[in-house]
SERONU-834320 format. One record per atom (N, C-alpha, C): x, y, z. Coordinates in steps of 0.001 Angstrom, whole numbers, plus 500000, padded with zeros to 6 digits. Layout:
REM residues N
XYZ
...
//
This chain:
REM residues 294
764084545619931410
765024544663931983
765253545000933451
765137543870934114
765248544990935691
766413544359936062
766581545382937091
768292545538937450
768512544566938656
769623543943939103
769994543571939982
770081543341941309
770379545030941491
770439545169942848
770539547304942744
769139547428943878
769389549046943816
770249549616944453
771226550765944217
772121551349944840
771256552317944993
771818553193946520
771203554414946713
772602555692945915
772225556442945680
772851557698944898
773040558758945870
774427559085945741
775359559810946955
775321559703948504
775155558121948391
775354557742949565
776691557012949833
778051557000949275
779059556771949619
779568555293948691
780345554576949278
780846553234949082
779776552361949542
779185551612948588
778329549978949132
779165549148948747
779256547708949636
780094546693949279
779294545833948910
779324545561947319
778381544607946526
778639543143946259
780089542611946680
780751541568946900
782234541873947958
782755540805947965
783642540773949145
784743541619949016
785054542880949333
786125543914949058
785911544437947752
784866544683947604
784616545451946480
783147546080946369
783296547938946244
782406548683946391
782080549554945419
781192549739945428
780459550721944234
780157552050944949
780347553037944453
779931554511944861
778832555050943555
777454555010943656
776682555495942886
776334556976943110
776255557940941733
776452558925941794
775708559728941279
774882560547941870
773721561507941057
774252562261939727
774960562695939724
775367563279939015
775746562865937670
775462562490936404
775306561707935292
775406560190936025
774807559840937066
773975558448937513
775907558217937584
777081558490937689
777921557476936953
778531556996938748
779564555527937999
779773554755939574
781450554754939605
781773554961940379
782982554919940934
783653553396941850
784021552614941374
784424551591942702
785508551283942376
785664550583943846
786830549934944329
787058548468944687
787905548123944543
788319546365944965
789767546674945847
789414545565946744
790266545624947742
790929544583948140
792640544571948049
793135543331948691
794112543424949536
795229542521949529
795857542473951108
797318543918950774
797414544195949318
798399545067949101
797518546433949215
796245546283949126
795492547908948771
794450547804947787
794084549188947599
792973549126946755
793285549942944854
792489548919944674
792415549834942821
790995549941942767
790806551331942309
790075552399941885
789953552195940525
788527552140940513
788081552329938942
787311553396938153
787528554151937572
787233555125937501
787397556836938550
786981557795938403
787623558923938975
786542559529939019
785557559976938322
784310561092938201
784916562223937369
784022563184937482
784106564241936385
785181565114936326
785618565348937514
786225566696937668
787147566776938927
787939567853939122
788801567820940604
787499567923941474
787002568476941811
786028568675942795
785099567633943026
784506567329942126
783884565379942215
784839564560942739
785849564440942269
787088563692942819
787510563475944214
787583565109944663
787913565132946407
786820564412946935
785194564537946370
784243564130947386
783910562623947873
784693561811946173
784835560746946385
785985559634947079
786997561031947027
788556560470947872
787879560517949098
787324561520949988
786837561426950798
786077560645951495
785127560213950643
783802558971951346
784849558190951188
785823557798950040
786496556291950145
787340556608951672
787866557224952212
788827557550953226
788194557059954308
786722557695954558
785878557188955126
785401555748955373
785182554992954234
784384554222954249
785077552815953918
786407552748953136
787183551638952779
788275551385953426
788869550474954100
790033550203954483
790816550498953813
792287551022953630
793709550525952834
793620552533951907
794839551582951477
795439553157950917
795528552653949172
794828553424948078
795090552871947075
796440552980946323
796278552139945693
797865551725944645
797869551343943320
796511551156943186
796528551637941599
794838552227941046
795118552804939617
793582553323939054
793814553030938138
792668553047937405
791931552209936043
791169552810935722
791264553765934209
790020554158933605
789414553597932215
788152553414932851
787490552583931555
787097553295930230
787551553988930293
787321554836929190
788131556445929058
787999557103928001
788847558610928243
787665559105928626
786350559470928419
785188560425928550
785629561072930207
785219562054929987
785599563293931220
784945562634932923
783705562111932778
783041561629933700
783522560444934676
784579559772933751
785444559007934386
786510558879934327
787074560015934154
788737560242933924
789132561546934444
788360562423935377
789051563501935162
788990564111936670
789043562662937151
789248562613938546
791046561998938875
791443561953937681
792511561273938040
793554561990938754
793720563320938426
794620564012938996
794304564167940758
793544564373941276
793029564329942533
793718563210943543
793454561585942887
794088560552942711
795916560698943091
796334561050941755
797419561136941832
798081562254942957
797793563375942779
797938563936944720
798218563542945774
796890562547946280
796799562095946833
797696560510947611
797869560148946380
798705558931946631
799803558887945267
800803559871945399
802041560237944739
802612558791944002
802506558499942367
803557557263942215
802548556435941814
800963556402942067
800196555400941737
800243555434940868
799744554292939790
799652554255937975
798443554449938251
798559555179937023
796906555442936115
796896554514935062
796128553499935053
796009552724933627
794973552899932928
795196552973931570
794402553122930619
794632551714929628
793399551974928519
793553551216926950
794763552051926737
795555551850925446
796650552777925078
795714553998924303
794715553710923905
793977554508922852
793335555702924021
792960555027925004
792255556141926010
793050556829926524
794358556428926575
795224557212927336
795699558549926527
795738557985925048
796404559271923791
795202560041923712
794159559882924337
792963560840923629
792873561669924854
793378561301925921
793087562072927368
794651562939927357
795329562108926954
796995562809926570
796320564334925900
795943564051924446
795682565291923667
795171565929924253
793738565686924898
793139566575925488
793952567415926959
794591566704927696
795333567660927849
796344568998927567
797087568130926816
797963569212925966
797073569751925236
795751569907924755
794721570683924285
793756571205924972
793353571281926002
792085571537926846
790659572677925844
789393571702925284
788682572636924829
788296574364925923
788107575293925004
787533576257925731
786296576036926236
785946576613928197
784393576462928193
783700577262927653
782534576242927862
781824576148927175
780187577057928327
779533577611928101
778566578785928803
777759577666929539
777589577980930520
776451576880931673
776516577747932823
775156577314933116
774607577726934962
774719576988935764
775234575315935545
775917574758936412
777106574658937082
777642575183938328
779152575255938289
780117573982938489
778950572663938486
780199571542938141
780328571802936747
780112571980935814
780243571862934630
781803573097934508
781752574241935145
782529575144935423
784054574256936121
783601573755937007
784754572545937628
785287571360936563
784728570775935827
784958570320934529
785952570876933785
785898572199933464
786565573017932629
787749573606933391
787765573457934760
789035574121935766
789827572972935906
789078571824935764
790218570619936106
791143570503934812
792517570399935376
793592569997934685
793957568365934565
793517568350933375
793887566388933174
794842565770933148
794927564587933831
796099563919933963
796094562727933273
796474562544932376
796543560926931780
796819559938932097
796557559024931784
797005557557932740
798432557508931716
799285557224932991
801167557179932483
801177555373932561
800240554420932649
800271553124932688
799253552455931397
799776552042930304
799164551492929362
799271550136929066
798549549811928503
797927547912927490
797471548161926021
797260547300925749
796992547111924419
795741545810924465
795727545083925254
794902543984925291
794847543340926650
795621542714927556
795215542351929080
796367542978929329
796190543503930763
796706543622931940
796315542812933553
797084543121934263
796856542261935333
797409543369936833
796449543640937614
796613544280938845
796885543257940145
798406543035940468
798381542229941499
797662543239943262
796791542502943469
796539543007944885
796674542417946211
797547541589945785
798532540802947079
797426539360946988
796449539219948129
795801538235948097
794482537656946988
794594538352945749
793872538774944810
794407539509943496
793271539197942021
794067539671941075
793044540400940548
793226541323939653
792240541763938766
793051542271937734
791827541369936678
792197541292934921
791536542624934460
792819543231933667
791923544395932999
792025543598931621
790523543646930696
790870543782929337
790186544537928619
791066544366927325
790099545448926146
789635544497925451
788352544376925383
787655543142924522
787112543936923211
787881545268923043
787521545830921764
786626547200921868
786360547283920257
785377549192920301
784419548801920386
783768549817921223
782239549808921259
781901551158921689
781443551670922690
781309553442923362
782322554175922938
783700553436922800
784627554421922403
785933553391921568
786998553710921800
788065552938920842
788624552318922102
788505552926923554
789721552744924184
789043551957925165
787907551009925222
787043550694926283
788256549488926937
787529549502928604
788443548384928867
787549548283930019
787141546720930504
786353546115931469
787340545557932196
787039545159933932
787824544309935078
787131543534935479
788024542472935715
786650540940936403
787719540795937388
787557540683938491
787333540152939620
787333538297939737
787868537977939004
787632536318939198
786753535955940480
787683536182941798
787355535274943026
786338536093943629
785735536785943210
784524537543943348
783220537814942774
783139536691941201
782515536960940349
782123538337940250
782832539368939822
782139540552939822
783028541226938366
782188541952937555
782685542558936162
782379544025936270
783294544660936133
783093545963935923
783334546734934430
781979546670933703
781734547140932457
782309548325931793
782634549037932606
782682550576931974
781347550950931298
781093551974930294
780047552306929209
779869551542928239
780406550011927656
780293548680927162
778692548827927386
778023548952928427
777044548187929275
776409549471929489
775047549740929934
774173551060930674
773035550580930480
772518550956932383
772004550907932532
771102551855933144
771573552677933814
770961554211934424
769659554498933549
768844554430934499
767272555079934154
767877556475933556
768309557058933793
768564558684933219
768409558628932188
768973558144931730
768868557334930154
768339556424929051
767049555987930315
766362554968929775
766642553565929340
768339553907929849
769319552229929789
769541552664927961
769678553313927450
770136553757926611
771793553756926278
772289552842925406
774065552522925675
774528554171924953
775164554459925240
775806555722924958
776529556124923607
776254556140922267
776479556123921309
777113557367920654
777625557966920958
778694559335921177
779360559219919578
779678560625919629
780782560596918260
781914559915917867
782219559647918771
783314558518919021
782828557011919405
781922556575919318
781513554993919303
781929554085917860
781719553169918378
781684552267917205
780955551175917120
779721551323916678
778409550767916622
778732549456915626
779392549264914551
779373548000914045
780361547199914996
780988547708915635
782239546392916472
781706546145917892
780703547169918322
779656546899919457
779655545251920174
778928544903918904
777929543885919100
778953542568919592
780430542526918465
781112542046919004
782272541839919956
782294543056920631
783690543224921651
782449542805922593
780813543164922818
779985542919924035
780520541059924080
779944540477922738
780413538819922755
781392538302923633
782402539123923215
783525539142924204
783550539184925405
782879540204926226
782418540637927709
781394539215928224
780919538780927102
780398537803927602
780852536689928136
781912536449926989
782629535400927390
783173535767928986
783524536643929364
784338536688930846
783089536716932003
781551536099931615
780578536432932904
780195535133932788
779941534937934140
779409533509934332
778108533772934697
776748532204935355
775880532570935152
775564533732936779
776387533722937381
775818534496938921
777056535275938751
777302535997937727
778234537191937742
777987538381937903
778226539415939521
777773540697938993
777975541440937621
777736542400936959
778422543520936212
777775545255936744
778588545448937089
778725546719937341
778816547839935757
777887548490935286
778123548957934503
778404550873934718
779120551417933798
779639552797934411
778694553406935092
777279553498934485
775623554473935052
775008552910935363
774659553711936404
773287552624936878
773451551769938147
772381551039938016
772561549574938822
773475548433938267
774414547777939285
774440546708939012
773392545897938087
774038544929937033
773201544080936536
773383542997936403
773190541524935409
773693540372935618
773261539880933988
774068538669934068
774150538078932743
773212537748931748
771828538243932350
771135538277931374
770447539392930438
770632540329931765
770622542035931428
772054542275930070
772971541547930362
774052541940929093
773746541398928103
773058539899927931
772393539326926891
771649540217925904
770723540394926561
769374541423926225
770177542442925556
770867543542926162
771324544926925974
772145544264924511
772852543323924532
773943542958923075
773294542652922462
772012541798922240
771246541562921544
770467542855920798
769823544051921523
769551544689920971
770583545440920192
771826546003920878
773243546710919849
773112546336918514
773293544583918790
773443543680917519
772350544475916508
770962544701916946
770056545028916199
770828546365915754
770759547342916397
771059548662915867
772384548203914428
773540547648915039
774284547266913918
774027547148912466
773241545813912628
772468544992911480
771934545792910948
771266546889911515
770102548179910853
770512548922910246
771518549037910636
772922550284909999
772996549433908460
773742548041909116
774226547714907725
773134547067906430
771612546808906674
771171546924905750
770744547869904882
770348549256905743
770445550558905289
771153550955904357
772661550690904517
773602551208904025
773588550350902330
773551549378903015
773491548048902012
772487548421900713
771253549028900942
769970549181900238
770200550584899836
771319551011900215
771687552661899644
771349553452899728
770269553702900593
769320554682901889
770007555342902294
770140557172901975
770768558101902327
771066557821903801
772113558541904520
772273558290905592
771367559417906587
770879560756905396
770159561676906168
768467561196906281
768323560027905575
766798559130906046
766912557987906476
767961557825906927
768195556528907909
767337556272908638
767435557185909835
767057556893911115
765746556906910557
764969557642909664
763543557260909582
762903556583908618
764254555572908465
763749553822907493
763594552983907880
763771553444909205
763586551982909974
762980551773911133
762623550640912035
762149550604913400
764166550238913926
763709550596915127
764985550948915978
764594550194917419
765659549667918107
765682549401919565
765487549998920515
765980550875920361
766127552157921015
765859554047920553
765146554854921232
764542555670920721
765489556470919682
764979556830918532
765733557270917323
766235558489917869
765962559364918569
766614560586919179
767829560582919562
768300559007920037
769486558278920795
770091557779919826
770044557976918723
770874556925917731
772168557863916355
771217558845916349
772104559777915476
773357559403914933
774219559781915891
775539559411916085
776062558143915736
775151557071916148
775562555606915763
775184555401914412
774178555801913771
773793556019911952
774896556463911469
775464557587911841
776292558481911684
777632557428911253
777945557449912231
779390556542912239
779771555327911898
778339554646911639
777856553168911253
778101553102909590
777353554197909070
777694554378907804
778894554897907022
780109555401908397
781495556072908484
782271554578908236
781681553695909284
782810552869909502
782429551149908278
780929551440907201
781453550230906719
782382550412905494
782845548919905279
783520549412903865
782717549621902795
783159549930901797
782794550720900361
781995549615900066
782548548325900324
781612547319899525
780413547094900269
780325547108901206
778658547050901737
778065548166901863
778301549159901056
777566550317900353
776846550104899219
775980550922899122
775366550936897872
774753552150897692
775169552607896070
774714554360895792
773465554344895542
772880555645895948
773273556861896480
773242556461898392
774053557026898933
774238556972899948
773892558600901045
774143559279900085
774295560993900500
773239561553899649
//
């Protein structure tokens, strides 16, 4: 599926529509942007860590007009949330908004912080030094960021990468910012991110949803990668849908869940799917089971 439009990687803020920039990022490919209006800017996403964080407060200082006034994380995962405290420093009083669900899982993990974990990378070391800050601004389903001459809709169109996903559209800009809903990053082979925490049967339909909010010349910005566009989300939901469906005839035909992955042809490389078998067969009900299952 080819992408949109190429961003270069750690080269700062690009403005991909009118007051609104993408920061693409070597570092798990992931993107950082901003939208900008006559009150200021909201920030979407944070990056990994305090130290990722400063580098990106920085280029934005650099490179964007205005002082921000609010942030938005599309998810709890560390890569885009754990820049928030940096954020908050910086501009004392801003909300952090979250899903309500992303916010309690970044909550715990604070008041819990896992022990690190052994690596020769020292961002990964910075990961584990940053102290998390939760978003103190929650939803349940839309929110709305006034930015004086401009609005931006946050919603949760439901589970999919995680419980707490939440996308922003830009109306007067046609521009959508996916969160992990969407991936596209070669790193990954455009591989959607199917984590222990996904939810592979409601996928197919919270993406439906995302659809509904893109028109036909709508950017989407997805968390990794390039920009893409409405037909790249087609494609990508269409295949989910597949992984879904695969799950649930599996399950259906009573195919252990430990020969799943090798009962079937797959969309995407079976190495990448584990987790979504996994949880696919967690999350149907009893009745679209069939024994033996285990």
């Amino acid at each position: 599926m080819p992408t949109l439009r190429e961003l270069p990687r750690d080269a700062g803020f690009v403005e991909v529509a009118d007051r609104v920039w993408v920061a693409r990022h070597a570092w798990f490919d992931v993107n950082v942007s901003v939208v900008g209006g006559s009150r200021g800017l909201l920030v979407v996403d944070t990056h990994a860590s305090d130290e990722a964080a400063r580098t990106v407060l920085d280029a934005l200082r650099r490179q964007v007009p205005g002082d921000v006034v609010a942030v938005v994380n599309t998810h709890e995962h560390f890569d885009h949330a754990y820049g928030n405290g940096v954020f908050r420093a910086a501009y004392p009083g801003v909300p952090l908004i979250a899903h309500e669900a992303a916010a309690a899982r970044l909550a715990a993990v604070a008041a819990d912080p896992p022990p690190p974990e052994p690596d020769d990378d020292p961002r990964v070391a910075a990961v584990y030094a940053t102290d998390v800050v939760p978003p103190d601004t929650t939803f349940a389903s839309v929110r709305v960021v006034d930015l004086g001459d401009r609005a931006v809709e946050l919603v949760h169109p439901g589970r999919g990468h995680t419980g707490g996903d939440v996308v922003a559209r830009v109306d007067d800009a046609d521009v959508l910012f996916a969160g992990d809903l969407v991936e596209e990053s070669r790193d990954r082979d455009g591989v959607p991110g199917y984590g222990p925490d996904c939810h592979p049967m409601e996928w197919p339909l919270t993406l439906d949803l995302v659809l509904d909010l893109l028109g036909p010349s709508t950017l989407v910005v997805p968390g990794h990668g390039n920009p893409v566009d409405l037909d790249f989300v087609t494609e990508q939901r269409g295949a989910i849908g597949v992984v879904a469906e695969t799950i649930r005839d599996l399950a259906g035909r009573g195919v252990p869940l430990a020969e799943a992955l090798d009962a079937a042809e797959w969309p995407f490389p079976r190495g990448e799917l584990a987790e979504a078998v996994r949880r696919g067969y967690e999350e149907l009900p009893r009745a679209a089971r069939r024994l033996p299952l285990v």
